[in-house]
C-alpha positions in Angstrom: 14.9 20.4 -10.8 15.8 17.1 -11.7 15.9 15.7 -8.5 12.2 16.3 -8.4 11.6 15.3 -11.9 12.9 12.0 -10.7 10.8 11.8 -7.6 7.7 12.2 -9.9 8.3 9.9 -12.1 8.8 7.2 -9.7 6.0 8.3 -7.3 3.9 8.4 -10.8 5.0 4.7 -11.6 3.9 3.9 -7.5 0.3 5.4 -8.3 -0.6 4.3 -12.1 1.2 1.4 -12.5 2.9 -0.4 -9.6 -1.1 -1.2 -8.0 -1.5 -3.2 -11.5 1.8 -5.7 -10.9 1.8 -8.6 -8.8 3.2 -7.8 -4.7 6.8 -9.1 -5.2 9.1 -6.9 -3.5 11.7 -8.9 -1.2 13.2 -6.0 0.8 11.5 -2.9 3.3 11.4 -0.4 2.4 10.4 -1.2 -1.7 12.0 -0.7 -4.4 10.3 2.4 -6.0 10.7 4.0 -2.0 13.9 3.1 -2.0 14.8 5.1 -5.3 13.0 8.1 -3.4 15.5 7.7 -0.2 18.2 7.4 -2.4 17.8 10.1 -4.7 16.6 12.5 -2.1 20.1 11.7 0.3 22.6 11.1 -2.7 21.3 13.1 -5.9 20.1 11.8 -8.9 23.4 10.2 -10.4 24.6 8.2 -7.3 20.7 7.8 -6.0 19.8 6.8 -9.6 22.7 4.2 -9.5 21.7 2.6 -6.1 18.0 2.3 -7.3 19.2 0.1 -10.0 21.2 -2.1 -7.9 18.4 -2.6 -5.7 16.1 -3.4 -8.6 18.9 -6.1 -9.7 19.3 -7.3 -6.1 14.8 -7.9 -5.8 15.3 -11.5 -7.5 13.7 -14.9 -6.2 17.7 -16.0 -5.6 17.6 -13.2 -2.7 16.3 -13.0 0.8 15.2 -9.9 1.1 15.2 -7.9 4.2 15.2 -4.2 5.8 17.5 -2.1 3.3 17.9 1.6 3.8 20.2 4.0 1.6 
């Protein structure tokens, strides 16, 4: 039940708010997909964790790439 609490929040944040934000996402697949893939294979504490390291890894210092969970 959380799990897909999760995945509505973020798909939420992909359809109301993410269009408004400037195209800045270094790595395939993005971030906000990424946090899908991740809590869908690992479960909301580990998935959740990984999402937040990719967010801190999406900086101008990094080059980006093809990431998957």
């Amino acid at each position: 039940m959380l799990k897909a609490l999760m995945i509505s929040v973020i798909k939420g944040y992909k359809r109301f708010v993410s269009p408004f934000l400037p195209k800045s996402c270094r790595f395939y697949p993005t971030c906000s997909d990424y946090a899908i893939l991740a809590i869908e294979k690992y479960g909301v504490f580990k998935g959740s964790l990984k999402a937040v390291w990719r967010v801190l890894r999406c900086n101008p210092f990094s080059s980006g790439g093809i990431d998957y969970p």
